[in-house]
N, C-alpha and C positions, 0 to 999 in steps of 0.2 A: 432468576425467580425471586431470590431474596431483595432485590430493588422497588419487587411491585407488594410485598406483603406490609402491611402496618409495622410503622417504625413505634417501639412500645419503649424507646432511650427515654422519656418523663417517668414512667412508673420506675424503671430501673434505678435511676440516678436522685429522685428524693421522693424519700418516703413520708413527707408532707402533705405532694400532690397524690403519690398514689394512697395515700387515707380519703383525702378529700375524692378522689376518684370513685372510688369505692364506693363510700360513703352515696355518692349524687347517683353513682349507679342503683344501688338496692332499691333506694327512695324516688326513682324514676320509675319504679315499678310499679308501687303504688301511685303515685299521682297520675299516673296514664291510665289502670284502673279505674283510680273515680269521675277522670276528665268523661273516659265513655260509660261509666256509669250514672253521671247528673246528665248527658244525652241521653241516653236511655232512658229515666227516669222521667223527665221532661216530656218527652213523647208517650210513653206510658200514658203519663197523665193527661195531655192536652192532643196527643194523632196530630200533630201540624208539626210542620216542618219551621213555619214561621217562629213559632215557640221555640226549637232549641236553634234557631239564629239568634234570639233575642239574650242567650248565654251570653254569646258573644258579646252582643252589645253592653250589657250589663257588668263584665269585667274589661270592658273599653277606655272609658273614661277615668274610674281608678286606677287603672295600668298606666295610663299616661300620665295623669297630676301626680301621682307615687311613682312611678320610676325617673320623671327626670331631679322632684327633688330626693329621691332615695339615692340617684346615681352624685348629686351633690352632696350629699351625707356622707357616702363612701369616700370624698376628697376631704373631709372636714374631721371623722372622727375613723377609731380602728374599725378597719375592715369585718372584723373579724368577730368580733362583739356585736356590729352592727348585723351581721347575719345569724349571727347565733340570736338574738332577739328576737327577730323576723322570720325564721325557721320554727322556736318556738311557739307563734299567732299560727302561722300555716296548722300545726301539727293540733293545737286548738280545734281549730277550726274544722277537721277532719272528724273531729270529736266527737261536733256538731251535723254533720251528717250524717255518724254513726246513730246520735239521738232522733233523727227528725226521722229517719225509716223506720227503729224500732218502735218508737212511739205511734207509726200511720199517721203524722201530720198529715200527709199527701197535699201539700198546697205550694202549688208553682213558684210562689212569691219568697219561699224559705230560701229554694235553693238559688233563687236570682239573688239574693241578699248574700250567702254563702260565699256563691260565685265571685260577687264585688267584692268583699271585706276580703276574698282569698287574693286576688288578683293585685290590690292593693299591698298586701303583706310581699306577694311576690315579687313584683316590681320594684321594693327596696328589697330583696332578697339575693334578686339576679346580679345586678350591677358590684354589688359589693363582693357575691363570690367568684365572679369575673375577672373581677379588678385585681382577687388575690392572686392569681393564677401567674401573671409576668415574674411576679414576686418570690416564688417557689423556685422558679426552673431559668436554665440558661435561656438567651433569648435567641438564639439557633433551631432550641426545640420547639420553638411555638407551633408551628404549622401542623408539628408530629400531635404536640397536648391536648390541639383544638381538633383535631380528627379523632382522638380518645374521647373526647369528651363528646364530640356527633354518635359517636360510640355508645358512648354512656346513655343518651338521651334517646339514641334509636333501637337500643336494647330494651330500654323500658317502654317504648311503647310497640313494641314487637309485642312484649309476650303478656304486659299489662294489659292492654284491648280484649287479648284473646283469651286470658286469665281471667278479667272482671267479666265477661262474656259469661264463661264456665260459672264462677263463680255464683254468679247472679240467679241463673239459672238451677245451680243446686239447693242454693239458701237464703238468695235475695238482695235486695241492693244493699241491707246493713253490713253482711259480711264482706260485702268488695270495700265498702269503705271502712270497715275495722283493718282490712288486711294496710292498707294506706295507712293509718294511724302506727300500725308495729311496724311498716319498714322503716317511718317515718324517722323512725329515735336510729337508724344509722348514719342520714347525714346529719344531726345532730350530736353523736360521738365524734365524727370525723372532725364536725367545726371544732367542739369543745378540745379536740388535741392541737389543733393547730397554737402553732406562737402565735405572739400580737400583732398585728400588720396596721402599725399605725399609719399614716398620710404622710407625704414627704415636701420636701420644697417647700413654698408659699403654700400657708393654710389657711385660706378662706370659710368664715362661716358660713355653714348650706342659706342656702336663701335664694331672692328670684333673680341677684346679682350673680351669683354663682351659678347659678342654670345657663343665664345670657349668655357669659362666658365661653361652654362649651358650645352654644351654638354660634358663637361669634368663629370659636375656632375651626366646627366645620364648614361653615359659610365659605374660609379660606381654602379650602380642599377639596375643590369638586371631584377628584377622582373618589375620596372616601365620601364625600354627599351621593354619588350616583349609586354608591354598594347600598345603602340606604333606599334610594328609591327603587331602585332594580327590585329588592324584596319586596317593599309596599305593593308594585305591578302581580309579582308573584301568588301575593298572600293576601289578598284584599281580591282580585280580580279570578284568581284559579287556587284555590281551594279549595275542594271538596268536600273538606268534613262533614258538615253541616247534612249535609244531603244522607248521608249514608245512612240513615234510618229509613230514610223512605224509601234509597234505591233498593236497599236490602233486597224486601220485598216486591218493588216494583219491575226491576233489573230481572235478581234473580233467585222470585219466589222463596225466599232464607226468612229468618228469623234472628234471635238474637244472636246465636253466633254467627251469620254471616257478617252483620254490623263488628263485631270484633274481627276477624276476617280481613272486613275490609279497612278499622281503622289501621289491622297490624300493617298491614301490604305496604305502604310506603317504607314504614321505618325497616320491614326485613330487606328490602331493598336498598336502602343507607347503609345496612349492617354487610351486607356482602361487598358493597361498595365499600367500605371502609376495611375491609379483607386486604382489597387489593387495589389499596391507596396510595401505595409507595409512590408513582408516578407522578403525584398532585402535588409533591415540593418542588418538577423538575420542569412546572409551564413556567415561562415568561411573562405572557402579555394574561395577569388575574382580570384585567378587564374584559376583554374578551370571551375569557372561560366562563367570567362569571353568568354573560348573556346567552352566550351557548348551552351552560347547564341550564339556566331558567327556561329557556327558549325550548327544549328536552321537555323538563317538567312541564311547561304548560302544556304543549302538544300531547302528552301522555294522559292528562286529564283530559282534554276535550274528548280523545278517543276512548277514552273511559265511558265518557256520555254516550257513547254508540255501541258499547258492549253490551252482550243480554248472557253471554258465557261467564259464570263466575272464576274461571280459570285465568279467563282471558284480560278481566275486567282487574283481576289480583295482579295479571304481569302487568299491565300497563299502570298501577296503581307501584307495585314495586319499581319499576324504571323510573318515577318519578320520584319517588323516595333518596333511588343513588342519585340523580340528576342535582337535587336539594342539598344533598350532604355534601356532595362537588362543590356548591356555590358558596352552604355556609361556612366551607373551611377555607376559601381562599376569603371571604367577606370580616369572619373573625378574626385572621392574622393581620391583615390590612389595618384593621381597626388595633389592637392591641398592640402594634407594631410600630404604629406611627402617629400615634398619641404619648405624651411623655406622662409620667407615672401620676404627678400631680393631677394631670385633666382626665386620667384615664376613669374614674368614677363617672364623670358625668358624660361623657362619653358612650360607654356602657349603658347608662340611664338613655340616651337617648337612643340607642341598639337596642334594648330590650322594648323600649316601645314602640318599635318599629317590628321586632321580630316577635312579641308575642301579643302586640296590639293588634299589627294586618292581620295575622289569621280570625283574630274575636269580629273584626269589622267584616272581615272573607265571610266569616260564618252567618253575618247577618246580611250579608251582600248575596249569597248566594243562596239562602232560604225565602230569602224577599224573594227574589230573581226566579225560584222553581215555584212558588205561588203564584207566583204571577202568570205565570210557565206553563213550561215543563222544568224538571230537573235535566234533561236533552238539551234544551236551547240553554239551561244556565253554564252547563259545564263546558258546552261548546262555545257562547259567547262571550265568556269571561275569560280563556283560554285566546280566544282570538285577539279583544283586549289585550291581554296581558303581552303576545306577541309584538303587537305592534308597539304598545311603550314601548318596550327593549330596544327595538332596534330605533325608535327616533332617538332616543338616550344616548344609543352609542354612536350613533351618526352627529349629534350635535352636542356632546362633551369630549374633546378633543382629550385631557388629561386621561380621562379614564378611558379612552379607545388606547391609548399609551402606555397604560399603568403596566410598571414592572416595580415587582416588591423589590428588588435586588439594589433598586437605584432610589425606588422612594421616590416616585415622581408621582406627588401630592399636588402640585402645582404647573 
């Protein structure tokens, strides 16, 4: 039994990573909070679905130009400094959604400006606190640190959705986004204890040479290019977020807590999956798993589209959640594993805007898609989409039908 429960050897063995641990845990809390509370508010204000797609859109394009050159910054100066900067803009900026509710701006165009300048800060955020993470712990524990950390992230949007839910509903969107500003200063302590994590090897100044770079080096790697596109299929084509204000209501007849509800349902799903994780250092062929867990999640969303039971519509929203956490823990070791320390910045920078750019593009892909619609034909066509990538993927990238971490067959 003890084979299949969460290996927690990183938190034990340095107390560096479990600050930082810590720390991204509290502050997951809040940021999943005001992620469903600027949906919410969105739809408030504007009843379209197309509206909080356009979230999406809107932290798109800064996600992208800021995380590949933020993931080049992280190869060029300390890690470490660089996100404690970056963390500070975020925690700003939360500041600033606290101000635009209690003042009653109520004008759409605050929180899409918000949205951008956040997504921006984040995307040199990510990559750099990624980057520190090899650097902390033996490279044995990776697979264990990077399911703590799916951990950490599906914890905070477990109880943050269904918190800012509560929240909102007792005293309104300022106080979901005050509560984000106070957890905000924990990973903010965490960064400020860590040591300096400067850059190693050959240090190249960030720039558009230094971006090429990393993508010259995954050009070389189709099996770690396909863990890449395999999420894009994922999170671009079957994601539901976006939707879930409408279906709330139109599914099943709820309000605003069912929207929390439904955004928790995945991550508690990741959260139990990550219970009983133990088994996930013990597959062979990461490529394979990796299309089989997507291949899961997406089928679990399409059926979602066909649920009107809000029981029913939560489990297949949780199976999809562990289905995800399955994929991003063998996708994140891959990547941190067999990139070396130098290129590991830009790297990350281009993982992050793969992994938290698909979903912003998913959300406008799939609000367009139910207007045009139904949210029924979106969830189900974009799911069937998504299936079929996968499997041309894995039938015509021969490396990554192969890939075994063990051996590093990159090539």
């Amino acid at each position: 039994m003890a084979r299949l429960l969460t290996d927690v050897r990183p938190l034990k063995e340095s107390a560096d990573f479990r600050r930082l641990w810590v720390g991204s845990t509290v502050s997951q809390l809040g940021q999943q909070m005001t992620a469903v509370t600027v949906s919410i508010q969105v739809y408030a204000l504007t009843h379209s679905t197309f509206a909080v797609g356009l979230v999406g859109l809107f932290a798109l394009v800064p996600l992208v130009v800021f995380g590949l050159y933020g993931g080049a910054m992280a190869d060029a100066i300390d890690r470490r400094t660089l996100a404690l900067v970056s963390s500070g803009g975020l925690w700003l900026l939360s500041m600033v959604l606290v101000a635009q509710s209690e003042l009653h701006w109520n004008q759409v165009w605050v929180l899409y400006a918000v949205v951008a300048v956040q997504s921006a800060c984040f995307a040199v955020n990510n990559p750099a606190r990624s980057a520190i993470i090899p650097r902390l712990i033996r490279p044995e524990l990776l697979p264990a640190a990077n399911t703590l950390s799916q951990a950490a992230f599906n914890l905070g949007f477990t109880a943050g959705p269904l918190l800012g839910a509560v929240v909102i509903a007792w005293q309104g969107f300022g106080a979901a986004y005050l509560v984000d500003v106070i957890t905000f200063t924990a990973a903010l302590y965490a960064l400020f204890r860590l040591p300096p994590v400067p850059p190693t090897g050959l240090v190249r100044r960030a720039g558009l040479r230094s971006v090429l770079e990393g993508f010259t080096f995954l050009r070389a790697a189709p099996a770690l290019l396909a863990t890449f596109l395999a999420d894009i299929f994922a999170m671009v084509f079957a994601q539901p977020r976006a939707l879930f204000p409408a279906v709330a209501g139109a599914f099943f007849a709820g309000g605003v807590r069912t929207v929390g509800l439904l955004q928790a349902a995945p991550a508690i799903g990741a959260l139990v999956g990550v219970l009983f994780s133990g088994w996930v250092s013990r597959v062979r062929r990461q490529g394979v798993a990796i299309v089989a867990a997507i291949t899961v999640y997406a089928a679990a969303v399409g059926l979602f589209g066909l649920s009107r039971t809000i029981w029913l519509g939560v489990a297949l929203l949780a199976l999809s959640g562990a289905a995800d956490m399955v994929s991003s823990a063998y996708r994140n070791t891959v990547l941190q594993s067999a990139a070396p320390d130098a290129m590991r910045g830009r790297l990350q920078g281009v993982f992050i805007v793969v992994v938290a750019g698909g979903p912003r593009l998913g959300d406008f892909v799939a609000g367009t898609a139910a207007s045009l619609s139904t949210p029924t034909i979106a969830l189900l066509g974009g799911a069937a989409v998504c299936i079929t990538g996968l499997l041309i993927l894995l039938a015509t990238n021969r490396p990554f039908r192969r890939y075994d971490s063990q051996v590093r067959a990159l090539r």
